[in-house]
C-alpha positions as CSV (number, residue, x, y, z in Angstrom):
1,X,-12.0,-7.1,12.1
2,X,-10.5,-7.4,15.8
3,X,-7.2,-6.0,16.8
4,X,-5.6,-8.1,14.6
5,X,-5.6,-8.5,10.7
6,X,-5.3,-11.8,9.3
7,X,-4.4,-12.0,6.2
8,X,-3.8,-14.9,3.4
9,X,-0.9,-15.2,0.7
10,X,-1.1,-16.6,-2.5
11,X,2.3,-16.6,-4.2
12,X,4.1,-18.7,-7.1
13,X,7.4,-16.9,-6.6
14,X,10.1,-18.0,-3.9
15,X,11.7,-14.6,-3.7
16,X,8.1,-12.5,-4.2
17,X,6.8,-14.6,-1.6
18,X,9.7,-13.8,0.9
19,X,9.7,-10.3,0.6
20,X,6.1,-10.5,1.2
21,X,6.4,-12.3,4.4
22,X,8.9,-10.6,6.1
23,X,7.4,-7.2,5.3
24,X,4.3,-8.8,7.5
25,X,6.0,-11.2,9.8
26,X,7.0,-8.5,12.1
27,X,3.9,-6.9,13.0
28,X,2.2,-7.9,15.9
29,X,-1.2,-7.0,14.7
30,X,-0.6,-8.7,11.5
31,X,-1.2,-12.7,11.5
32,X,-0.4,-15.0,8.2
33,X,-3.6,-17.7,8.9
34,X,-2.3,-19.1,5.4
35,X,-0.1,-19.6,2.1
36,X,-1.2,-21.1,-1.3
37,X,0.5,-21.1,-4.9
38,X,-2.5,-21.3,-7.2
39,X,-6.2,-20.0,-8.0
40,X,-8.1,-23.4,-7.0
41,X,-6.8,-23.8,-2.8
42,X,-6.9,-19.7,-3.0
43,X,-10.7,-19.7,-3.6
44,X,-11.0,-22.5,-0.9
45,X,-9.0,-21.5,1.6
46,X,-10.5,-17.6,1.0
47,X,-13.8,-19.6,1.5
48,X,-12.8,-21.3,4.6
49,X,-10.7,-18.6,6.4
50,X,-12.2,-15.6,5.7
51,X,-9.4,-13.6,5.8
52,X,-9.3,-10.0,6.3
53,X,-6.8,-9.3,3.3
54,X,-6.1,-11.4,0.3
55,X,-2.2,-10.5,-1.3
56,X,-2.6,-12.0,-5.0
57,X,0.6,-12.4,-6.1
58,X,0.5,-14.9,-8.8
59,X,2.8,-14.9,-12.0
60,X,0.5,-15.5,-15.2
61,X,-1.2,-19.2,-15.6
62,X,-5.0,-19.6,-15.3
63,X,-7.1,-17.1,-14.0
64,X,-5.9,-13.5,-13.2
65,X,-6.8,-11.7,-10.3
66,X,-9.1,-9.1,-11.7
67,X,-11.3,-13.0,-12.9
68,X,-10.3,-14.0,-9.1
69,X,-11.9,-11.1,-7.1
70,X,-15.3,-11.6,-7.9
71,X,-15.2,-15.1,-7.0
72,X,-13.4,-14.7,-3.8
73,X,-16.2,-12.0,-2.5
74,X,-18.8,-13.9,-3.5
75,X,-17.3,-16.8,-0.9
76,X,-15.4,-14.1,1.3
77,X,-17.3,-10.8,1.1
78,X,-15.2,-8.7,3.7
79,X,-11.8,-9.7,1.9
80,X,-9.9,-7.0,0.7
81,X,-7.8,-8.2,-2.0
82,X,-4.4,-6.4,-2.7
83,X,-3.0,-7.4,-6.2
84,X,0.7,-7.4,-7.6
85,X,1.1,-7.2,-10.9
86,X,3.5,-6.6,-13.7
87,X,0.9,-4.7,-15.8
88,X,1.6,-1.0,-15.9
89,X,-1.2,0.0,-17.7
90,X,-4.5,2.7,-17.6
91,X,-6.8,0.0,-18.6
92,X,-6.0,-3.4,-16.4
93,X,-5.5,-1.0,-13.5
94,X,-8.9,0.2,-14.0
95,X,-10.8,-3.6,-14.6
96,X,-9.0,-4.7,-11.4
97,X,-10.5,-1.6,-9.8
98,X,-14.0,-2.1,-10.9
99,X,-13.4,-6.0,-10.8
100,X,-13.1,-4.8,-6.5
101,X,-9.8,-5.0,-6.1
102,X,-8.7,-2.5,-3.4
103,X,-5.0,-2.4,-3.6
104,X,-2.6,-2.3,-6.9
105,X,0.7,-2.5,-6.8
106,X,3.7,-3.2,-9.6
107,X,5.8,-5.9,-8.4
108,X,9.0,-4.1,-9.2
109,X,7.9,-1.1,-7.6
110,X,6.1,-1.2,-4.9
111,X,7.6,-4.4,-2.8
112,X,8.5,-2.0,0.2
113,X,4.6,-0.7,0.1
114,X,3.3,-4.1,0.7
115,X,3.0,-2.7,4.5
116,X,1.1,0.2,4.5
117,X,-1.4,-1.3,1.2
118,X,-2.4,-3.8,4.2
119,X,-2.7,-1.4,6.7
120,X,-5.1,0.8,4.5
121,X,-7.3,-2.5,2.7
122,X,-7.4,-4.0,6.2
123,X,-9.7,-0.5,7.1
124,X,-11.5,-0.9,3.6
125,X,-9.5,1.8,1.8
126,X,-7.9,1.7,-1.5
127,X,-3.7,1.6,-2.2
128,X,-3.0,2.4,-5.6
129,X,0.5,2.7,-6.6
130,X,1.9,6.0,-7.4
131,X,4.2,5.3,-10.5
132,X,0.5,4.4,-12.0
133,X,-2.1,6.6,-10.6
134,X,-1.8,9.2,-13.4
135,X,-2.0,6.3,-15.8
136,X,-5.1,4.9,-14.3
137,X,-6.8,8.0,-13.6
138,X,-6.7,10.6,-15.9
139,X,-9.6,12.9,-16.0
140,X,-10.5,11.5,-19.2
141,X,-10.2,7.7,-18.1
142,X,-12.5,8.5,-15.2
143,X,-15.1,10.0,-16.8
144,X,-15.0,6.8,-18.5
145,X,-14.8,4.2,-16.6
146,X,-16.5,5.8,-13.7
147,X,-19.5,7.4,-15.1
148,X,-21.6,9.5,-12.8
149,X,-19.9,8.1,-9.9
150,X,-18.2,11.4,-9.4
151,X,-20.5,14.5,-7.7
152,X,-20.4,17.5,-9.2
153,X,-20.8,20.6,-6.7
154,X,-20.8,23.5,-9.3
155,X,-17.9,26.0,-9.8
156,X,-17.3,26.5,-6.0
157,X,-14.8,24.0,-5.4
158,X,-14.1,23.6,-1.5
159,X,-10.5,25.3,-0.4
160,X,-7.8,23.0,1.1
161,X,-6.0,24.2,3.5
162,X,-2.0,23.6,3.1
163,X,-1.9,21.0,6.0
164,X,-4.6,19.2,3.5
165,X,-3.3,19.5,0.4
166,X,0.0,18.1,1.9
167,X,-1.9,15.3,3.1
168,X,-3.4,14.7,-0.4
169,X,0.1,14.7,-2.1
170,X,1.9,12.3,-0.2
171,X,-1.3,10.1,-0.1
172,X,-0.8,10.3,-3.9
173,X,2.9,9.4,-3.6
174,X,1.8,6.3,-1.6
175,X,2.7,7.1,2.0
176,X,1.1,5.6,4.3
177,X,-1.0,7.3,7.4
178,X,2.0,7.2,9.8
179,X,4.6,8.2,7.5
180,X,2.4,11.2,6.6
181,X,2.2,11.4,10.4
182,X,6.5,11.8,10.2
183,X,6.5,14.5,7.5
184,X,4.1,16.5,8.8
185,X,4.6,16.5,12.6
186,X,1.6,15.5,13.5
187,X,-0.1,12.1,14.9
188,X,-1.8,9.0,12.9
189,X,-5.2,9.7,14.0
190,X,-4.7,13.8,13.5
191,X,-3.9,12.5,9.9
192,X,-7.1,10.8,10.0
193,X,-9.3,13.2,11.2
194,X,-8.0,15.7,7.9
195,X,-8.8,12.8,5.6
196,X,-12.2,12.8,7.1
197,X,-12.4,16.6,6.6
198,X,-11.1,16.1,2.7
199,X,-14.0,13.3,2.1
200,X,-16.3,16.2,3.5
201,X,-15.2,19.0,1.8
202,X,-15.0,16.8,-1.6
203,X,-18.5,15.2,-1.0
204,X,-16.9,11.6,-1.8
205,X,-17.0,8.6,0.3
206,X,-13.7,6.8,-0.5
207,X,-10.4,8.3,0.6
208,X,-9.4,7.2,-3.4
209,X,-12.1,9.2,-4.5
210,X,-11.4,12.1,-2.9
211,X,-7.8,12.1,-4.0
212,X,-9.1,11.6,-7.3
213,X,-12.1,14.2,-7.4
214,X,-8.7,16.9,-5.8
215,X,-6.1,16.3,-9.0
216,X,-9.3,16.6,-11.4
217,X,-10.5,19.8,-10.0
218,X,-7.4,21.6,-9.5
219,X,-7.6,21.6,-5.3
220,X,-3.9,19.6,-5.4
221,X,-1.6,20.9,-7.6
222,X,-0.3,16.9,-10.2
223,X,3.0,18.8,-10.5
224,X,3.7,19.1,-6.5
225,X,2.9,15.1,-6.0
226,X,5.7,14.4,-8.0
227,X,3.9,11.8,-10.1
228,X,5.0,14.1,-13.3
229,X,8.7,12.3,-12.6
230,X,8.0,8.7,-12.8
C-alpha cells in the first residue's frame, strides 16, 4: 500500500460525514482520493480508484453494505471496507463479517474509533467494536458461524504472559496499537511484535482470531476487558 493510505468515503449524512473527515483530514499518511452518497458511484469509483479502505457509511435505502462488500472486492480486491452501522446485533455483525467486511463499528458509538479502525484495515486487520464483540462472538455463535475455522490444540492451552494478556484486553476494548503503546509503556512496534507472539502461541492467523480463540479458552479473563459493562 505505500506510505500512504488512500481511502474512499461513502456517506449520506452531513454531520456523519463530517466527523468522518476530520477524524482523517489530519493525518499525513491518510489521503481522502474520494466522496460519494450512494451504492451505484461507490461500486464505480471503488472500481476506478482502488482504494486502500472503503468507510461505508450509508443510512438504509438500497443495498446494505454486507450486499456491497462482495461486489466491491470482486472490482477492488485489496479494499478493506470498514462499515457503520446502527445494527447492534450477534447476527448482522456476523453476515458483515463473513460477507468480508473487516471493520464494524456502531454509529453512535464508535465515531471517535474511526481512526485507529483505518489504521488497523489499512494493514488487513479486523476493528470490531467493543460494545458488540460479546454479542457477535460468543462461544456459541462462533462455533456456528465459524465452523472448523478455529484450531483446536488439546487441553494445553499456551500461557500468556501479563504484558499479553493486557495487550489482548484493551485490543478487546478497541484501542488501537499506539494507545496500547500509552498504557503500557512500551512502543508501537513492541506492541506488535507481542501480537505476533499471541497469533503464535494461539495457532491463528488473524489478530481477531486470536482475540477470539483467548476469551473462548479462558487465556483472557471477559470480566477484566470490561465488555461485561456495556
Amino acid at each position: 500500500m505505500g506510505n500512504t493510505t488512500s481511502i474512499l468515503i461513502t456517506a449520506n449524512d452531513n454531520e456523519d460525514f463530517k466527523c468522518i473527515h476530520n477524524a482523517l483530514n489530519s493525518q499525513n499518511d491518510l489521503n481522502i482520493i474520494g466522496v460519494e452518497n450512494d451504492e451505484t458511484n461507490t461500486i464505480i469509483k471503488s472500481e476506478r480508484l482502488k482504494p486502500d479502505v472503503l468507510i461505508f457509511d450509508l443510512k438504509p435505502s438500497g443495498i446494505d453494505g454486507v450486499e456491497l462488500a462482495p461486489i466491491i472486492h470482486r472490482r477492488s480486491p485489496s479494499t478493506g471496507i470498514i462499515m457503520m452501522c446502527d445494527i447492534d446485533e450477534n447476527d448482522y455483525a456476523g453476515k458483515a463479517l463473513r460477507a468480508g467486511i473487516l471493520g464494524y463499528l456502531l454509529r453512535k458509538a464508535d465515531m471517535n474509533k474511526i481512526l485507529p479502525a483505518v489504521k488497523i484495515v489499512s494493514l488487513g486487520g479486523y476493528y470490531i467494536s467493543a460494545s458488540i464483540l460479546l454479542k457477535a462472538f460468543s462461544t456459541l455463535t462462533l462455533m456456528k458461524r465459524f465452523p472448523g475455522q478455529f484450531l483446536e490444540i488439546g487441553d494445553n492451552y499456551p500461557a500468556f504472559s501479563s504484558t499479553e494478556r493486557s495487550i489482548v484486553e484493551y485490543i478487546v476494548q478497541g484501542f488501537s496499537d499506539d494507545e496500547i503503546a500509552f498504557h503500557l509503556n512500551l512502543s508501537a512496534g513492541t506492541i506488535r511484535n507481542y501480537m505476533t507472539v499471541i497469533k503464535r502461541k494461539t495457532k491463528q492467523k488473524s489478530r481477531i482470531r486470536a482475540v477470539i480463540f483467548s476469551l473462548i479458552h479462558g487465556l483472557v479473563s471477559i470480566e477484566q476487558t470490561g465488555l461485561l459493562n456495556y
